[in-house]
C-alpha positions as CSV (number, residue, x, y, z in Angstrom):
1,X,8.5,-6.6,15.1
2,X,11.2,-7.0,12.7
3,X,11.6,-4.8,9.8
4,X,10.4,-6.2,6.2
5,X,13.3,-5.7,4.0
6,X,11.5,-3.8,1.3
7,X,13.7,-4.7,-1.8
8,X,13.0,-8.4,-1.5
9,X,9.5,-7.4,-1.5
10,X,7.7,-8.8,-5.1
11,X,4.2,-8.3,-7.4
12,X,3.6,-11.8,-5.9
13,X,3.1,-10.3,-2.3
14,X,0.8,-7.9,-2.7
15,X,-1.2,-10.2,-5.3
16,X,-2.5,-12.5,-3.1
17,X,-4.1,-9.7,-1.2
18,X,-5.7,-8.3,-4.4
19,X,-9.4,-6.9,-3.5
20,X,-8.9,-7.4,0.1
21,X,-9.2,-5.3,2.9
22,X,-6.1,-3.8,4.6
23,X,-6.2,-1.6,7.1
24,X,-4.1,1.7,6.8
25,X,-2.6,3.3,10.4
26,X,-2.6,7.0,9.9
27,X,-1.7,8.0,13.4
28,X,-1.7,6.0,16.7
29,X,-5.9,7.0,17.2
30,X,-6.6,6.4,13.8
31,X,-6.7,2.8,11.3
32,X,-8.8,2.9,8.4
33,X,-10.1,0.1,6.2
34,X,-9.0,-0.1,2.7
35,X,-8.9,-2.5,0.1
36,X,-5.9,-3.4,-2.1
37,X,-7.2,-2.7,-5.8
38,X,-4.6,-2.7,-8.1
39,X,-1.1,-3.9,-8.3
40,X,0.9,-3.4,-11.3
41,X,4.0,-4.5,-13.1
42,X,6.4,-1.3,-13.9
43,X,8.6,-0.9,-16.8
44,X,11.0,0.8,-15.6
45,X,14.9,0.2,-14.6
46,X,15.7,-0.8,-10.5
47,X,19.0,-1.8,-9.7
48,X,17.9,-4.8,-7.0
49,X,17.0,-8.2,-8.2
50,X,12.5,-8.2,-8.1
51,X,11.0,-6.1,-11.0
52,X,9.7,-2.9,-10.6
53,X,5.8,-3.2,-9.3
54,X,3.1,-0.5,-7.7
55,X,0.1,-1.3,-5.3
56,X,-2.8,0.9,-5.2
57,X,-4.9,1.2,-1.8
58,X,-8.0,2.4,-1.6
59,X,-9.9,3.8,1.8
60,X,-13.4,2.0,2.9
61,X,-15.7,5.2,2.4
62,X,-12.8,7.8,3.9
63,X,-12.3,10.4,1.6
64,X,-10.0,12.2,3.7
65,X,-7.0,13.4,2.2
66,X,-3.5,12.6,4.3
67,X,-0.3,14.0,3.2
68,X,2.5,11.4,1.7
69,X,4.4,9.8,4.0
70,X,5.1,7.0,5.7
71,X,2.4,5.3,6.7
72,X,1.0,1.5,8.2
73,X,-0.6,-0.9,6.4
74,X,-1.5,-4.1,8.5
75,X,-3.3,-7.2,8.1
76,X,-3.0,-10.6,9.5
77,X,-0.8,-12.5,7.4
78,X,1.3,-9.9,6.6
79,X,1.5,-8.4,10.2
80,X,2.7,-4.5,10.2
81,X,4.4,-3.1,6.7
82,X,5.8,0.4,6.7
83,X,5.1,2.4,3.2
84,X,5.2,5.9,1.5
85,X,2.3,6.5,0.4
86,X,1.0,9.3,-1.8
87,X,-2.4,10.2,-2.0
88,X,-3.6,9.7,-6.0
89,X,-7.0,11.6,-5.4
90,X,-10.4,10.5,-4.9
91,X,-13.5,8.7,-6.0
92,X,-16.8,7.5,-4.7
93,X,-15.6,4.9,-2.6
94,X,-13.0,6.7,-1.0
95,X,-9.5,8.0,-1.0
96,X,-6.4,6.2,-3.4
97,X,-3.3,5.9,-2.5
98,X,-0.3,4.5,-4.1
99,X,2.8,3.0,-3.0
100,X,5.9,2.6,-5.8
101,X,8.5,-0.2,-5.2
102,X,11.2,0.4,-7.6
């Protein structure tokens, strides 16, 4: 597949997906569920043209904690998107994770 250019990526992306379910490859074995609950505008200064934005993933009752890093997220429409994602901590649902596109 062909790589996403990430810094013509925009809020409007990830919107549409907003309280979906994504799925999140950890490893080769192992793709969890998790839904896309929060995007957010950022304040903040980015040299590239699209504003500043964060999405916030959360796993399907998974509350296992993975390392940052580079992880998966794929779903039908938008295929296979590599993303850093740190882990933000836990709730009753699951694990959140956050990805930061500045």
């Amino acid at each position: 597949m062909e790589a996403y250019d990430l810094s013509k990526i925009t809020i409007d992306d990830f919107s549409k997906y907003l309280n979906q379910t994504l799925d999140v490859r950890f490893t080769d074995a192992q793709t969890t569920p998790a839904v896309l609950t929060r995007v957010t505008a950022l304040n903040s200064y980015t040299p590239i043209e699209r504003g500043p934005f964060s999405v916030e993933l959360q796993t399907t009752g998974d509350h296992t904690h993975r390392p940052q890093g580079i992880y998966q997220i794929l779903h039908p429409d938008i295929k296979e998107l590599d993303l850093f994602l740190v882990p933000i901590g836990p709730d009753a649902s699951g694990m959140r994770y956050e990805a930061v596109f500045s």
